[in-house]
N, C-alpha and C positions, 0 to 999 in steps of 0.2 A: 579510729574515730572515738570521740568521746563521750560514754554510753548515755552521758547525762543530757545530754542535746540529741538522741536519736530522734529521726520523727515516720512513724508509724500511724499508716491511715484509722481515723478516728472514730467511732459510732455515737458517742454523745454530740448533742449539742455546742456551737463553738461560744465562748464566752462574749465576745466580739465577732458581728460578720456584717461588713460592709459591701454593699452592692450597687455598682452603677454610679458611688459618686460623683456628686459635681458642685460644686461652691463656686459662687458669684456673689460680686459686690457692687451695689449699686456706684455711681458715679458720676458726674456732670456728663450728660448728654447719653445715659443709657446703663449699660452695666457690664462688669468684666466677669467671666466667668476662669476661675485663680484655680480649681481642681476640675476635671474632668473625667468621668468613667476608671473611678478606682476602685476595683473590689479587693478584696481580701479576707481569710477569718484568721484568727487568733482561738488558739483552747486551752484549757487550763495546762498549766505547764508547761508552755511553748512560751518563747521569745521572736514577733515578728520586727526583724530588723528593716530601719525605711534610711534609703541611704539616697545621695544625689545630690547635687550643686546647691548653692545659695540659689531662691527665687524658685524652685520647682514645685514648693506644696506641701513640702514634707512636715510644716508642723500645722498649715493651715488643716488638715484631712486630722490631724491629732484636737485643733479648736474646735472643730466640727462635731468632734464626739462631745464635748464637753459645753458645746454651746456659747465658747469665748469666742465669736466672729465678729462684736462689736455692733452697732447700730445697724450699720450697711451692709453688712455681710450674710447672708443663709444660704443653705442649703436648695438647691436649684430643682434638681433629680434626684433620684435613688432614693436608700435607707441605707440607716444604724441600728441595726438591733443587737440592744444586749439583752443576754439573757432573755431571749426571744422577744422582749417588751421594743419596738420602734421608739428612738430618742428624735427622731427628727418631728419638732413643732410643739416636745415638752416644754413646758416653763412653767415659774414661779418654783414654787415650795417643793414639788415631786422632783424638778428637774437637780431642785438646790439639796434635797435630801438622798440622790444616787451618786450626787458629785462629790460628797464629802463622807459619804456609808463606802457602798461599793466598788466607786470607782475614784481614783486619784492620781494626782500631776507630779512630777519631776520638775521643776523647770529648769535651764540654763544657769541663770544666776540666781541661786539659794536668795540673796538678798531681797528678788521681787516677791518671793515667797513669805517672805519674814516681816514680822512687823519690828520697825528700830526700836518703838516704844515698850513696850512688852516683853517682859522675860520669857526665856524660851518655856519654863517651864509653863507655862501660865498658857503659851499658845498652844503646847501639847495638849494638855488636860482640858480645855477646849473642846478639840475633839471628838472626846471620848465623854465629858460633860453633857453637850449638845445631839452627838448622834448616840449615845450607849444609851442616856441617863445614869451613869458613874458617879457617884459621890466624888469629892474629892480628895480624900483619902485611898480612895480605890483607884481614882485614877492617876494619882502622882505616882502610885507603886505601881501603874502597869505602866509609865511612859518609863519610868529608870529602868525596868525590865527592859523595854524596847529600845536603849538608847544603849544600854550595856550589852544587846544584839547585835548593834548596827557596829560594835567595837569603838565605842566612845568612851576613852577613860575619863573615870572620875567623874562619872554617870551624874550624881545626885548633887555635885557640886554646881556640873551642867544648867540643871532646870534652873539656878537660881542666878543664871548670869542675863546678860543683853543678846542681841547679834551681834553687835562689834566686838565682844568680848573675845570671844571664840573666833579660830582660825577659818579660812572660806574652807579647806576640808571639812570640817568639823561641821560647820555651815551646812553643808550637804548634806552629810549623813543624820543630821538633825530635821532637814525637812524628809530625805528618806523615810527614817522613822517614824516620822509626822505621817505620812502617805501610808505605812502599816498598821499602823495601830488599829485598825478597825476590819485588816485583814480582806484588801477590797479584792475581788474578783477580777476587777482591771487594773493596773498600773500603768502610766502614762509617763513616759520618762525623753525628752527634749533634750538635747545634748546636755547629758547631766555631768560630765568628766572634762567637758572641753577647757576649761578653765584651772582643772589641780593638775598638780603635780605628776608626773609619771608615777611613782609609787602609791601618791594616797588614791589613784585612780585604780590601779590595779586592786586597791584593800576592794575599793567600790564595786569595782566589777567582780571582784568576788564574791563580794555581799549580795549582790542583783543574782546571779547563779545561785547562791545560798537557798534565796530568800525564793525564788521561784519551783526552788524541789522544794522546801521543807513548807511552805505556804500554799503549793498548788495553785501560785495566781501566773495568770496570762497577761504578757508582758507587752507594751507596745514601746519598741525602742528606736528614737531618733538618732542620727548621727550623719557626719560627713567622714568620717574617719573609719575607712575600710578596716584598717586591725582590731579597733574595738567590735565592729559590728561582727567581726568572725570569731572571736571569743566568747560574747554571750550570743547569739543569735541561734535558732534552729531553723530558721525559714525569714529568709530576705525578699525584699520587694524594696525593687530599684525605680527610683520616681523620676521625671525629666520634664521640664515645663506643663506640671500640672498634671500627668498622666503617669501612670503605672506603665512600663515598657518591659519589666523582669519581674518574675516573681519564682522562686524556686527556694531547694533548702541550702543550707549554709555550705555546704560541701557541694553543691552543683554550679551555686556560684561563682565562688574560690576557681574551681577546676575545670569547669568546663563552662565559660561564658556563652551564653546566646546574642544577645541582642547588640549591637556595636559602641551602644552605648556603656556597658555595664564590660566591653574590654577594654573602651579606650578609659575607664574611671582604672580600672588597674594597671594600665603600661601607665600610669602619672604618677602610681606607689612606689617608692624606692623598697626595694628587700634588704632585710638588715643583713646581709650580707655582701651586698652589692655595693661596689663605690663608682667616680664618677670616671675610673678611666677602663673599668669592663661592662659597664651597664648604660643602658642611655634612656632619662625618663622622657616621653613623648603627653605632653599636652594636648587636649582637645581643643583643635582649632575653634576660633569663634565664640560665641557665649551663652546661655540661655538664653530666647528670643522671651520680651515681656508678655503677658497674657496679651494685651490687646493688637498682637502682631508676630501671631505662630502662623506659621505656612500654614495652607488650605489641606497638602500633601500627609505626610510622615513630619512628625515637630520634629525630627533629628537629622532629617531629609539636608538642613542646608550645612549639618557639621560634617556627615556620615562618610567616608571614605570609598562606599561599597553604592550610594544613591546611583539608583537610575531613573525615567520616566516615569517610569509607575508608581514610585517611590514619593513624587511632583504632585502627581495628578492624585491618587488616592490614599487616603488614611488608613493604616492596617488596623486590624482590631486584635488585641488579645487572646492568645489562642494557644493551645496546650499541645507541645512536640511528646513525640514516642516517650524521651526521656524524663518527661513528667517535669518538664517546665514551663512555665508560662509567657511566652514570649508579646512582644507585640512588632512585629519588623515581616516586610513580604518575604525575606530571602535568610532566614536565621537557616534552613538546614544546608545552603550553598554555603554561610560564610566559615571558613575555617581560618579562624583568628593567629593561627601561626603561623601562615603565610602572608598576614598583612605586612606590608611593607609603608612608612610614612611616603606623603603626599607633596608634592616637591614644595609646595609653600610652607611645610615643615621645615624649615631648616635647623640644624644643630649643629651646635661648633663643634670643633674636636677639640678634644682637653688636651693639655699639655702635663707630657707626664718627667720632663727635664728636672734634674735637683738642683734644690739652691746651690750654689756655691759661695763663694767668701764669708766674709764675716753677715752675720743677722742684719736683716734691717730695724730689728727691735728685739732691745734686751733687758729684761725683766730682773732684779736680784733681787730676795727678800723686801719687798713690798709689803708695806702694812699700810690699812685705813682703818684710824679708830676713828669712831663719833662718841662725843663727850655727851650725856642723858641726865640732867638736873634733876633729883628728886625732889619728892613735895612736902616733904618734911617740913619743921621750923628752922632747924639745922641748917639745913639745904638752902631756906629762901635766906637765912642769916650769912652765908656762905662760911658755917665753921663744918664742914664736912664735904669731903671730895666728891666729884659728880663722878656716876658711874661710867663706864666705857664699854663700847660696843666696838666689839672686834672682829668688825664686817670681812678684812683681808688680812689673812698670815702669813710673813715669809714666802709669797708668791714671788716664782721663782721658774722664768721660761724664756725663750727665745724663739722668734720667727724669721723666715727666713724669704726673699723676696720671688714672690710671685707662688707660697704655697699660704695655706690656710688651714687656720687651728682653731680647733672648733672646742667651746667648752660647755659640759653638764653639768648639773646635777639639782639638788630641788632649793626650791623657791626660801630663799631667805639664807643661802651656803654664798653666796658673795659674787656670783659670775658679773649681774650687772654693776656694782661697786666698784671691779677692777675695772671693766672697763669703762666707765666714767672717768675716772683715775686717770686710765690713759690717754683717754679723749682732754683731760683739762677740766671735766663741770665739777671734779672734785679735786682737792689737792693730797697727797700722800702725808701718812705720816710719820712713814720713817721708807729705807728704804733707798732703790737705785733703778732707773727706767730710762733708756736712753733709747732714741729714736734719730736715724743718721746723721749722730753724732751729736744731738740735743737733749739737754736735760730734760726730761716732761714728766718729772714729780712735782713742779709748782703746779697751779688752777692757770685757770685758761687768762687772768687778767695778764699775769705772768710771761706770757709765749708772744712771740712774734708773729705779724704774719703769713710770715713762711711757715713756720711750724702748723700754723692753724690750716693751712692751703694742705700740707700735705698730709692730715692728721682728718677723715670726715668719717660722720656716723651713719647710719638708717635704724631708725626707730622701730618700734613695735606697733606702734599705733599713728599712722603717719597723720591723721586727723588732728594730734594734740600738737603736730609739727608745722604743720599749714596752717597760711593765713587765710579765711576765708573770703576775704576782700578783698586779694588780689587772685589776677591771673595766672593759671598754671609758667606761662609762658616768661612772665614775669618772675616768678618765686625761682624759676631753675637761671634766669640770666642775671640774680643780681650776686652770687658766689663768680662769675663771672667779669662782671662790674669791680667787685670787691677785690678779688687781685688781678683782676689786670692779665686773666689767661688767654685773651681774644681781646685785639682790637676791638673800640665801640661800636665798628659801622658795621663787624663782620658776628654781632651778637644773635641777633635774632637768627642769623642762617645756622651759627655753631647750637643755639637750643632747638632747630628745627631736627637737625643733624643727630642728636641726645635723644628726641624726642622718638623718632624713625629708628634708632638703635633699640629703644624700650619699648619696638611696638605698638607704636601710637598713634605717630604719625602727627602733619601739621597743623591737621583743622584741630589738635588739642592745645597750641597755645594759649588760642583768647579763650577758653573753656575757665569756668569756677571751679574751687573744689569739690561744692555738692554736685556736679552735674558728672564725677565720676564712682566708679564704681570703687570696692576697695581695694583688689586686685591691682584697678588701673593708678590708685592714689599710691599704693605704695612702690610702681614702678615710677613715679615723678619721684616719690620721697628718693629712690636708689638716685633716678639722674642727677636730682639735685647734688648728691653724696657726690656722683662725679664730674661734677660742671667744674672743680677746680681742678681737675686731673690730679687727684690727691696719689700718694704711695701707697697709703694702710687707707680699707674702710673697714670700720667693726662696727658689725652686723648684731642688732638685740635683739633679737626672737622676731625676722621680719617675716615668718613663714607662718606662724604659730599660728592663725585665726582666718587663715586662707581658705579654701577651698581646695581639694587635691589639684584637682586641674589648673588651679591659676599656683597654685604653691610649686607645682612642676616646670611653670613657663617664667616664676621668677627665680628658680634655686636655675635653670639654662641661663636665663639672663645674667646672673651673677659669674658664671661659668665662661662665658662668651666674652665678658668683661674683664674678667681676671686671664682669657686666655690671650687677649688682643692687646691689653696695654700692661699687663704685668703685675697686674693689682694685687696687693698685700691682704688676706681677709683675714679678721677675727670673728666667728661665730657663734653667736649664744643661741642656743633650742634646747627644750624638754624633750623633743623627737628623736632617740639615740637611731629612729633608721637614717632618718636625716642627716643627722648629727655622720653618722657613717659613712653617707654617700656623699657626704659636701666636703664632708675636709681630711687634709692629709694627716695633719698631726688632733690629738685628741687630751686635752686637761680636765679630769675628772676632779672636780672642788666639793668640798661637804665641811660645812659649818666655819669658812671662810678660808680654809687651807687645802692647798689641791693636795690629793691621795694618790693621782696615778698619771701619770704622763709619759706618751708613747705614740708612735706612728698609730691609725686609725685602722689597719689590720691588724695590729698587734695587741688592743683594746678588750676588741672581742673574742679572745680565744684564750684559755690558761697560757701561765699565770694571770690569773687579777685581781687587782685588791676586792677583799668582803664586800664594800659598797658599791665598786663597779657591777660587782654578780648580782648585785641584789636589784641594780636599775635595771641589768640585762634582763631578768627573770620577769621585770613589773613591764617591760615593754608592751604594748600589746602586736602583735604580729598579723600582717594580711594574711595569712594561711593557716585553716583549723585543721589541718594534716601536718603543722610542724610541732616538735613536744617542746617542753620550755620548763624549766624548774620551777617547781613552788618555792619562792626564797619572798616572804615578804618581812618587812624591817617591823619591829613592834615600836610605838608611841613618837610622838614627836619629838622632829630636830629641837637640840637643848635650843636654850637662848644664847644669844652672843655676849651678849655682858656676862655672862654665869657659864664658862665654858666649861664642861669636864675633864679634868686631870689629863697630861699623858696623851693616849689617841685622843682624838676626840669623838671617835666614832665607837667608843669601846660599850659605850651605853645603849645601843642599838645592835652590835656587830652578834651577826649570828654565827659565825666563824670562830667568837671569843674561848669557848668551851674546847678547842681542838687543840690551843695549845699546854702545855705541862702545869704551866703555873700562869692560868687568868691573872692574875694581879699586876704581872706584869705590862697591864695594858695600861696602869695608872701612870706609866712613865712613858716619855714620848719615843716614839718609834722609829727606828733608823730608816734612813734611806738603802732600797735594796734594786740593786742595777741587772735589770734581765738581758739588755746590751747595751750598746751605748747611747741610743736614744729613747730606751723602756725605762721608766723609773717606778718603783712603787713605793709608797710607803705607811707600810706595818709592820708588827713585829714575826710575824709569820713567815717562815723562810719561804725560798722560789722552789726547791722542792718539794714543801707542802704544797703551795699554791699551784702548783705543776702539777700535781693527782688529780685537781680538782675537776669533773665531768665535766663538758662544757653546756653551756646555761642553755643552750639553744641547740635541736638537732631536726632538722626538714630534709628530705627527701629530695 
């Protein structure tokens, strides 16, 4: 275990200790009560992790501390005591002066944090201006102190930029900083990672572990992502429509679940070693019930597997087992979670684990997409000087084959969504060869026929920017339908009933809008719509990434079930390398618009692998604080693409550069190196080197 997370019963006072909560908002015709009977402490040096579904409470109980509930919203029951002082029914000036000294916010998106107007330096030094009295001379040199902490290169250049200057990582660990500088007693952090990178998340989470030994602050951490929560966490409390239902430390969690809720959140986590034809993720039937319509019984009573009567009729209360957890369930020491068996209205397809045969249904040859970038010069606007080029996609170079699925990584701005645009048609290539059963599709989508376009469909990341608000769900999946002509017109409406009952939805969501769905449920229309034309290929762009576990597990089945039934061709893009594991068969590792490693998805994660594969394995974060995992993290940011470095292009980061004879050789470009016939890597480092390497990941 990791000595740095032990947790050892305490004798001082806890920094944070919450008792009895309950939060209600007023509302037309009376009030809802949104939290109920939460307690918990936090002490210095501890991290309590608050994990659970969209809609459970989990940051409303974090506004509460801080008194962001809005007009309608207060605190109903209970207390907040910091630092033994009751925060419940502070306001004005005291309330405003422990919110910005002693205690401080994470939020989500750095952006609501930031002001666009204002340079960052200018908001740091604020801070420390207002709550120190700091000259500003004293305070500009303690923020580049703190910003050159948080591992911000080019610290003092920093203060003098905007926020859109700086990258969203960059972003974060800017308001991070912002939130230390005054060294607060509390931290409050709102899913602070959900949005970067796998790597600059890992920097993050390290930073948070840092900064909580070497500061002594007590940590409140949000999240829906069980692997981060078991990396910085010493003590988890699992929330479920508004209630605390778990509360233990981070290793009792992990390993020995109580409560039914807190095992069905983990049978939804794929394990990064697990794929989809040995493992099978199981979703939580049902959904959080709204506040103003939780059973009168047990709130988990109508998902629960193990409900009986009494389960109906009466509310369990929170209550402390031998093993020193805190459960809330009448039957926690009867259930033993490895004998659960799913509930026949579970169903799961069976995957299909047949190989392609014959030729690819899509073949990829040196693919390039440049974007031409006009500078602002006079030159530039005179046009006596060439516009730069951004070389989003290099010499991409792959083949898929029908009815398997190749999933691609790596970080944000390395080119995964650019190829495939590309192949979708919304971009055109620019050099290059892509053929798709037996069609050209390097031209843009004006280019392609409609056959091409019928068997060629996407699903978006954010299906909200894909839908029309104006029309009917029912509507938006039958006019691809309409459009080529894959169902007679009188037999429409029954074939999107048909679509609609395969996604789980069922019929009364026809005439439904798109606000009156969840998101969950909007990106299971975005997938039908993808197949209302019975296309060949869907490529999939990060449709998992902002889910929830539990509905993230009932669409990566869905997708599963799809591709097992009609033969579906998948391309997949996720930051998630467990995901990224369990969903597909083949795996292209891309960094800075040229794939690095291409090979079956067990042959990925096990030596040989290229440097930058080891370094995503390393930054993953993993559901189990009992598995060990390399420290391997990348220093400074990916180059730009107009300005690409010589040779590798990964040589300016590669912490592997130093092993071989002569580094310099990395300024020339690196051979391709075949581990079999379907592993390919490419760096200059032989397969025997990369063959010694430990593996990045070792669990029990």
């Amino acid at each position: 275990m990791d000595k740095s997370r032990k947790v050892v019963e305490r004798d001082d006072a806890p920094v944070i200790k919450i008792q009895d909560l309950a939060v209600a908002y007023k509302v037309r015709g009376g009030e809802i009560e949104a939290v109920q009977n939460v307690s918990f402490d936090i002490f210095r040096g501890e991290t309590q992790g608050i994990v659970g579904e969209s809609g459970c409470g989990k940051s409303t109980v974090a506004w509460a501390i801080v008194n962001f509930l809005g007009a309608n919203g207060y605190v109903k029951r209970g207390s907040i005591k910091f630092m033994g002082q009751d925060l419940v029914g502070k306001k004005g000036e005291e309330l405003r002066r422990l919110r910005g000294d002693q205690i401080a916010m994470v939020y989500q998106d750095p952006m609501q944090a930031l002001n666009p107007s204002m340079r960052l330096g200018d908001q740091l030094k604020e801070v420390l201006t207002v709550h120190r009295g700091l000259s500003e001379e004293k305070a500009r040199k303690r923020c580049i102190e703190m910003l050159e902490r948080v591992y911000m290169p080019d610290a003092a250049n920093v203060m003098n930029r905007y926020p859109h200057q700086i990258s969203g990582g960059q972003q974060q660990r800017v308001v991070i900083a912002m939130a230390l500088l005054n060294n607060p007693a509390l931290l409050i952090m709102d899913e602070p990672t959900t949005a970067l990178d796998v790597t600059v998340e890992a920097a993050v989470l390290d930073l948070i572990a840092e900064l909580r030994r070497d500061f002594d602050t007590a940590i409140m951490y949000i999240s829906h992502n069980l692997g981060v929560v078991a990396r910085v966490s010493t003590r988890v409390g699992v929330m479920y429509a508004g209630e605390m239902v778990e509360r233990a430390t981070v290793e009792e969690i992990y390993k020995n679940p109580q409560h039914p809720y807190t095992q069905g959140l983990i049978r939804c986590v794929p394990k990064l070693g697990s794929d989809k034809t040995s493992s099978i993720l199981y979703p939580i039937r049902g959904r959080v019930p709204p506040p103003d319509k939780r059973p009168s019984g047990c709130i988990f009573a109508p998902r629960c597997d193990y409900a009986q009567d009494l389960c109906r009729d009466e509310r369990p209360r929170l209550r402390e087992l031998p093993s020193g957890s805190w459960v809330s369930c009448h039957f926690a020491e009867e259930i033993d979670p490895h004998q659960w068996e799913p509930s026949e209205d579970l169903t799961i397809a069976q995957i299909s684990t047949t190989e392609g045969n014959g030729k690819p249904i899509l073949e990829v040859k040196d693919l390039k997409k440049y974007y031409q970038v006009p500078g602002s010069s006079l030159k530039d606007v005179l046009g006596l000087s060439k516009p730069g080029l951004v070389k989003a996609v290099e010499g991409a170079t792959f083949s898929v084959h029908k009815g398997k699925t190749l999933g691609i990584v790596g970080e944000s701005g390395c080119g995964k969504s650019t190829l495939v645009k590309t192949i979708i048609g919304l971009e055109d290539s620019t050099a290059g060869k892509a053929t798709f059963i037996g069609f050209d599709i390097t031209k843009g989508l004006s280019q392609r026929g409609s056959q091409l376009i019928k068997e060629l469909q996407m699903v978006f990341q954010n299906p909200d920017s894909t839908m029309n608000p104006s029309f009917t769900i029912g509507q938006q999946i039958a006019r691809p339908m309409r459009l080529f002509k894959t169902v007679p017109k009188n037999q429409i409406r029954q074939e999107v009933i048909k679509l609609l009952r395969a996604m789980r939805l069922g019929a009364n969501y026809y005439d439904r809008l798109p606000r009156q769905l969840s998101g969950g449920e909007k990106q299971r229309v975005g997938i039908a719509r993808a197949l209302a034309s019975h296309p060949e290929v869907v490529l999939c762009d990060e449709p998992v990434s902002a889910l929830d576990v539990s509905v993230q597990a009932a669409i990566l089945n869905l997708l599963l079930e799809v591709q097992s039934e009609f033969g579906t061709t998948l391309i997949f893009i996720a930051h998630d390398l467990s995901v990224v594991r369990f969903f597909s068969d083949y795996i292209a590792v891309m960094y800075l618009g040229q794939i690095v490693e291409l090979g079956p998805a067990e042959a990925i994660y096990k030596p040989p692998y290229h440097p930058y594969t080891e370094a995503l394995l390393s930054a993953v974060p993993i559901p189990d604080p009992s598995a060990k995992q390399k420290h391997i993290r990348l220093e400074g940011t990916v180059p730009s693409s107009m300005n690409t470095p010589p040779g590798c292009r990964f040589h300016t980061r590669c912490p592997r550069r130093e092993m071989l004879a002569d580094p310099e050789i990395c300024l020339t470009t690196p051979p391709w190196r075949d581990v079999d016939e379907d592993h390919r890597i490419f760096c200059h480092h032989s397969l025997e080197t990369l063959s010694k390497l430990d593996p990045v990941i070792t669990t029990t």
